[in-house]
N, C-alpha and C positions, 0 to 999 in steps of 0.2 A: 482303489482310493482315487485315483485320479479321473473317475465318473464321476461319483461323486463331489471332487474338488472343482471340476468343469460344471456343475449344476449350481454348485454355491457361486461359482465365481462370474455364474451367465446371470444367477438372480439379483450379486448384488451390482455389478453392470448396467442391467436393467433399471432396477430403483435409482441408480446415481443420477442416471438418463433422466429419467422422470423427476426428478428432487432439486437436479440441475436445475428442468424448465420451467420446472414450478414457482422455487424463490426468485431464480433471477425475470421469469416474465412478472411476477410479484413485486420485484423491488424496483422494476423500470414501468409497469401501470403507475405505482404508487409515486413514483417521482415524476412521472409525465403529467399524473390528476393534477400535482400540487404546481407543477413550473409549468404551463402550456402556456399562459399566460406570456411566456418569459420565451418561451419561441415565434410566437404568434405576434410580437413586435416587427417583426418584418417582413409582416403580412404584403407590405406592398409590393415585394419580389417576385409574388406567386406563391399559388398553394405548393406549387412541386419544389419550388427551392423549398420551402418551410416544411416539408416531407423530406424530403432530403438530408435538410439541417438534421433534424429530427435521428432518423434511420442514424448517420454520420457520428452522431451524437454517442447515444446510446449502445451503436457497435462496438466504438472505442472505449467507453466505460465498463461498457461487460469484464475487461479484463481487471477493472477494479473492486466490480462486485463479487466476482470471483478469488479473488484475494481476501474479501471481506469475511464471503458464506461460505469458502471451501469446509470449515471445521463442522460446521451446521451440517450442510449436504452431504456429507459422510455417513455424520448420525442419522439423518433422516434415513440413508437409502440403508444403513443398516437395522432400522427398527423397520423400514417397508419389507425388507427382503426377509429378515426372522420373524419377522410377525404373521407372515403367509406364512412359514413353512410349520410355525406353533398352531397355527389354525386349522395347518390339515395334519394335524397331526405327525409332521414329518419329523420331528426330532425326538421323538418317542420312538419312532421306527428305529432310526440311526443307534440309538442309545442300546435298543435292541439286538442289535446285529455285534454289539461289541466296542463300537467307536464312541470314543470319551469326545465331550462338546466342547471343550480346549481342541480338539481337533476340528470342530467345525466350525470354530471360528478363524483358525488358523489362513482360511483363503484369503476371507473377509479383513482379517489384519494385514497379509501383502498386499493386496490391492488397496488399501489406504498406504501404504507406505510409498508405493508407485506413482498414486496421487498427489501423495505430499510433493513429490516431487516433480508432479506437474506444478504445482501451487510454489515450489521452489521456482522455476523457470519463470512462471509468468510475473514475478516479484523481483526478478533479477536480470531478466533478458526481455520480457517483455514490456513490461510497464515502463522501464526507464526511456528505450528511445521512443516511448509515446507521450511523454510526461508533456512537451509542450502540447500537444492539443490537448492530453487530460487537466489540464490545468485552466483551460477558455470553460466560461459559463453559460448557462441555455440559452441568453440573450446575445451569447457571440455568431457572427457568422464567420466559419473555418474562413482563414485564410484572411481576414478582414478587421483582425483583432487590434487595437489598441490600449496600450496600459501606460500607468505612469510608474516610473523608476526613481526609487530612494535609497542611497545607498549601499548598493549591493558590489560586497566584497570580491575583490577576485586575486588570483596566485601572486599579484604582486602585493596585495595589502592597501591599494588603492580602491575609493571608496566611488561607484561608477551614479550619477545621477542625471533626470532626463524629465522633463513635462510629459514627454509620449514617445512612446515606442510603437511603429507601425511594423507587424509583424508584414504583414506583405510585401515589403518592402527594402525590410531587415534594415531600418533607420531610427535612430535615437534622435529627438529633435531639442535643438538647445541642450544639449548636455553639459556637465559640470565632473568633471575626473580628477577627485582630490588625489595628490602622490603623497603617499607614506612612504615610512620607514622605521624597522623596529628597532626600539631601544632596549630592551628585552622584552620577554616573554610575555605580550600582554599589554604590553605600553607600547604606543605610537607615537611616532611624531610627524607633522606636516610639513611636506617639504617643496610645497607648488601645487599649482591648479591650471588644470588643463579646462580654457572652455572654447565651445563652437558652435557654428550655424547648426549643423547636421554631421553627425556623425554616422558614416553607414559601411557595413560588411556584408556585401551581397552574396562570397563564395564562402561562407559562415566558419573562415579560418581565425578570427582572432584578430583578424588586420584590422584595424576600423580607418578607415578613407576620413579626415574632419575637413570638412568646409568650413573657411575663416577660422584655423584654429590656433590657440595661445596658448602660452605657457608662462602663467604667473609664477615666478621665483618665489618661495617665503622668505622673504626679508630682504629683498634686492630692492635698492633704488630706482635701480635701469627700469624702462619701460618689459613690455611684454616680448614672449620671443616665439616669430610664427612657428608652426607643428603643423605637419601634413597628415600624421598616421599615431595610431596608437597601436601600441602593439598587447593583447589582456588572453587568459584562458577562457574569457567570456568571451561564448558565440551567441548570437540571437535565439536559438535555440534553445539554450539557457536561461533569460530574462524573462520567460510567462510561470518558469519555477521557481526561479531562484528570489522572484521579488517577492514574496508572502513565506514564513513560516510552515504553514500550513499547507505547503506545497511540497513539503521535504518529503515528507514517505513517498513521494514518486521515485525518489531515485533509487539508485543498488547501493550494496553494500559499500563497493567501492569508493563508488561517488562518495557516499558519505562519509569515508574512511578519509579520502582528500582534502572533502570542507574542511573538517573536522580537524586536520592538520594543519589548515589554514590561522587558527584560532580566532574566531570570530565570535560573534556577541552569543550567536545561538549552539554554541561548542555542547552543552549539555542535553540540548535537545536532539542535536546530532548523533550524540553517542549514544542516547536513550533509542535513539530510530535505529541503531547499530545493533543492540544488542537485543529488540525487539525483533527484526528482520530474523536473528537465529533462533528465537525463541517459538513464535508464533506457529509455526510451524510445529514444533514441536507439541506447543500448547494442542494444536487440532487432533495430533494421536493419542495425549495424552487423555484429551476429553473423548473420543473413543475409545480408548482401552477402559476408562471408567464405564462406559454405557454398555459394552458388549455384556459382561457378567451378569445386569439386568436385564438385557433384551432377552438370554438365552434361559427361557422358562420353560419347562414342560407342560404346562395346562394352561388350555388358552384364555381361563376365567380371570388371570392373573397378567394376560397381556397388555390390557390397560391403563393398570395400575404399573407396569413396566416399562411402557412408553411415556408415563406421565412421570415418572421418577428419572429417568435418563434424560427427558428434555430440561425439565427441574435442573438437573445436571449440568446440562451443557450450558443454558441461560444463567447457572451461578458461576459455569469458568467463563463466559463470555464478561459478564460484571464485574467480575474480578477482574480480569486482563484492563477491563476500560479503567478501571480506578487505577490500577497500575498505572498505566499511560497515564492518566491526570496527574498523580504523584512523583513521576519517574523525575521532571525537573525541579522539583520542590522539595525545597530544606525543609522537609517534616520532622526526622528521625537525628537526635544529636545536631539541630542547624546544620547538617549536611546533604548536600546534594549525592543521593546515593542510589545510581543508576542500575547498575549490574543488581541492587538489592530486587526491586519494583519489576528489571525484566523478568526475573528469574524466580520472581516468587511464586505466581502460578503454578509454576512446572513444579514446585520445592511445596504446594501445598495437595495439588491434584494429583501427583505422580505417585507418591506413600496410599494415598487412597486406591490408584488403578491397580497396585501391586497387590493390597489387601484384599481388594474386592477379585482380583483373578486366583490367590489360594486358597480364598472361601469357595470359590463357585465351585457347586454343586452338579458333576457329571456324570 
């Protein structure tokens, strides 16, 4: 058996390989067609910086694409790897010999499980400390980024805001740092304003150095009182994530676990990225354990229509999962915000079908 399990586990290795470079050189042509434009802005650098930019770019996002298509690339390389072996007749052989095809797929299912937890690491160790440069857009040049900040919370409950943040520089320019304080759970109240020339943290500890900086009292008479330093859990490294929504799923579980404790406006999206992080993953095996039992046919007249039913497959848990996420912070169900429902229903719709579909299959 372990010849055999060495053949299944070389063939599906190989298709991974190829399925890999297939969607992700696929899905960075397709997004280079549409943004070239959006590189090719600073053209005046030179062609080799704008190549550069370019290569820089799309390096670092691979690990995003890959987060996205790992559950895809799965499928693919296991309908490339059983669909050769249904064409030459090879699972008629095996079937032959005595070995039940729950066994042969058996390889095929640990090595997705090994993957999943590659697709675990790169979700929780990788992507996060790259999240600020995943975060700059194709008309950014690394290292040269500017954005503007709106208040963006941090551990003390103070609200941090700024016309421009020059990332090269690790400088907030004119900032404004409202100080809270909670009155309970939820409720704030203002209790001063910190403003300045420049605010900046060049050793990205949390110190921030103010030039000309004040401290408005709420509700004092007195004039202002100078401030040299702020002291926040925001690093500059943090401001190209933390100022958009839309930039949360770069982080780990953790990170999220701390916003999230924080209680800030987007607590519900937080916990939805929370509980989507344990899910997703899971969502990928589970839309493989559905597709295996179709891929594993014996006549190869029927292979077609078996890859066309397991993509079917995988494109209705991909739909699904996306509506999920649409839903996840939205009082649909009883006006309630019902997170853990929207992560978990995938798994709780597609898992009873892979179990059904693996006691039917026919060995």
């Amino acid at each position: 058996m372990k010849i055999l399990d060495k053949y299944l586990a070389k063939n599906f290795l190989i298709s991974y390989a190829i399925a890999f470079c297939v969607l992700m050189g696929l899905r960075i042509v397709i997004d280079l067609f549409v943004n070239l434009d959006e590189f090719t802005e600073h053209a005046d650098l030179g062609a080799w910086a704008v190549l550069k930019n370019i290569f820089i770019f799309y390096g670092l996002n691979t690990s995003l694409y890959f987060r996205d298509f790992a559950g895809m690339i799965t499928v693919v390389a296991a309908a490339f790897s059983l669909g050769r072996m249904v064409r030459q007749n090879e699972l008629v052989a095996i079937m032959a010999s005595g070995v039940s095809l729950k066994r042969v797929i058996g390889p095929i299912v640990f090595l997705a499980l090994l993957l999943t937890g590659l697709l675990v690491i790169d979700q929780e160790l990788i992507i996060p400390p790259l999240s600020d440069k995943l975060a700059r857009s194709q008309d950014d040049i690394p290292g040269e980024e500017s954005y503007d900040v709106w208040f963006i919370p941090d551990g003390h409950g103070s609200l941090i805001c700024s016309k421009r943040f020059d990332v090269k520089t690790s400088t907030l320019h004119q900032p404004t740092i409202i100080i809270r304080r909670e009155i309970k759970p939820g409720i704030w109240e203002v209790t001063g304003r910190i403003s300045a020339e420049k605010a900046v943290d060049v050793h990205e500890t949390g110190n921030w150095v103010l030039t000309n900086g004040r401290f408005f009292k709420a509700g004092s008479l007195g004039g202002p009182q100078p401030i040299d330093t702020y002291t926040s859990d925001i690093v500059p490294k943090d401001i190209p994530v933390r100022r958009k929504s839309m930039h949360i799923p770069l982080l780990s579980w953790l990170q999220l676990r701390a916003l999230a404790g924080q209680g800030t406006k987007d607590t519900a999206q937080l916990w939805a990225q929370m509980h989507f992080h344990i899910t997703e993953p899971i969502i990928n095996l589970v839309m493989l354990m559905v597709c295996l039992p179709i891929l594993v046919c014996r006549d190869p007249k029927s292979m077609k229509s078996a890859i066309m039913i397991s993509f079917g497959t995988t494109v209705a848990c991909f739909i699904t999962t996306f509506v999920c996420k649409m839903l996840a912070t939205e009082p649909v169900l009883f006006d309630k915000v019902m997170v853990e429902l929207w992560a978990w229903l995938p798994v709780l719709i597609f898992l009873p079908i892979a179990v059904i579909e693996l006691d039917l299959m026919k060995t």
